[in-house]
C-alpha positions in Angstrom: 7.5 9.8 25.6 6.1 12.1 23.0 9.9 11.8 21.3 9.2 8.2 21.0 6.0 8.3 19.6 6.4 11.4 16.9 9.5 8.8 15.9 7.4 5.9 16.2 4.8 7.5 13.8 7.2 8.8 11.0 8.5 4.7 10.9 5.0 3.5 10.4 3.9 6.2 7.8 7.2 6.0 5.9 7.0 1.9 6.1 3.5 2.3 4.8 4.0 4.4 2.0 6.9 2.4 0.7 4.6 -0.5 0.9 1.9 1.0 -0.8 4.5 2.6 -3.6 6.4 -0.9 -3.8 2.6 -2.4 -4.4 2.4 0.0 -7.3 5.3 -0.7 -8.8 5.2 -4.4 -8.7 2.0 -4.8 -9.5 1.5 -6.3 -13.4 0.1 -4.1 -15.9 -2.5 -4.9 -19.0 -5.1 -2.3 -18.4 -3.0 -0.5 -15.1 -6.5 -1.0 -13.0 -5.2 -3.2 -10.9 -2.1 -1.1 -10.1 -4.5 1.7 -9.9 -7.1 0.4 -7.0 -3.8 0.0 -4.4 -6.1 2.4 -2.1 -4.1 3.6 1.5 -6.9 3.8 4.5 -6.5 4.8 7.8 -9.1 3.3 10.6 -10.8 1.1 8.4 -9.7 -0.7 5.2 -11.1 0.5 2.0 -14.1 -1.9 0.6 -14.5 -0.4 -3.0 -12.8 -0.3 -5.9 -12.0 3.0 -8.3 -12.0 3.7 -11.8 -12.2 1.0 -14.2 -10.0 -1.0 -17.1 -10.8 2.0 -19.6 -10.7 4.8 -17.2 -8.6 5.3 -14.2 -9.0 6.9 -11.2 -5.7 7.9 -9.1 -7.5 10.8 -7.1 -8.8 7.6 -4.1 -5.0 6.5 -3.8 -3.7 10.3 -3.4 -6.4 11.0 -1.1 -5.1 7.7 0.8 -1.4 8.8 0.9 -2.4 11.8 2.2 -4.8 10.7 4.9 -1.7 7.8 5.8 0.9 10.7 5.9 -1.2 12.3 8.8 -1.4 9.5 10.7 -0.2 8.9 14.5 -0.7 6.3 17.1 -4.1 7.3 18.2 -5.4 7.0 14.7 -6.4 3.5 14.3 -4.6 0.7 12.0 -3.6 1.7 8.7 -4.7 -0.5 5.2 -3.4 -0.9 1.7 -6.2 -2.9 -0.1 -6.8 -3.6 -3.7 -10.2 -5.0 -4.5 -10.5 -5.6 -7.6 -12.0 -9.1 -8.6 -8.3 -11.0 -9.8 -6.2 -9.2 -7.7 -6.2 -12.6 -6.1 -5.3 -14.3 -9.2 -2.3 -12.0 -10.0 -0.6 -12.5 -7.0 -1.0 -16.1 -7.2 1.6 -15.9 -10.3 -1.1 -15.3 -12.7 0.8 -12.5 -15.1 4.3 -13.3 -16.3 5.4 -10.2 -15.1 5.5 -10.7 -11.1 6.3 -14.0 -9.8 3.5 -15.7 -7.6 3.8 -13.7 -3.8 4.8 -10.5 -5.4 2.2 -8.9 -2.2 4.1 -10.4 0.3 7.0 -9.9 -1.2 6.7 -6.2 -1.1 5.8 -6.1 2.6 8.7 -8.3 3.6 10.9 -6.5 1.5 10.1 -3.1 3.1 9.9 -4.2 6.4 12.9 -5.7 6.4 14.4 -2.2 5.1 12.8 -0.3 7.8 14.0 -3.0 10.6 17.4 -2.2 9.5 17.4 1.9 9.8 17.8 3.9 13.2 14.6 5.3 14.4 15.2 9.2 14.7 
């Protein structure tokens, strides 16, 4: 049992930090605040946003990945939010450079990746 769930765990943080990293990447840039505010959470999802247009913050996002790379199956649910005010609007298509669904895209993407590898 405690084989399963050790495997179980590496899955989910390893599916969750390719999300989060695919978020980053696909994520349009003008100012790179958007990119930026992708914040990892265990337990409850993060609420706030970090840095601004002018000055960014990455320090919220490492301390994410780190709390997320930790995580096993008693730890509670594990986020990705980004809440900044037209995060919205750029996945709806808003910037030329990510089509419209470029969030969901990522997640189906990587989840599709780690349906197809061997747990182990």
């Amino acid at each position: 049992m405690v084989q399963l769930e050790n495997a179980t765990a590496k899955a989910t943080v390893d599916l969750a930090l390719r999300i989060h990293g695919g978020l980053i990447e696909k994520t349009p840039v003008d100012t790179g605040w958007a990119r930026s505010n992708w914040l990892p959470s265990v337990g409850v999802p993060r609420k706030e946003t970090v840095g601004e247009p002018g000055s960014l913050n990455q320090a919220a996002a490492q301390f994410g990945q780190a709390e997320v790379a930790g995580w096993q199956i008693t730890s509670g649910p594990i986020y990705i939010t980004n809440n900044v005010p037209y995060i919205s609007r750029l996945n709806a298509g808003s910037s030329t450079q990510a089509p419209s669904g470029f969030v969901e895209g990522v997640v189906q993407a990587e989840t599709n990746r780690a349906n197809r590898r061997k747990l182990g």
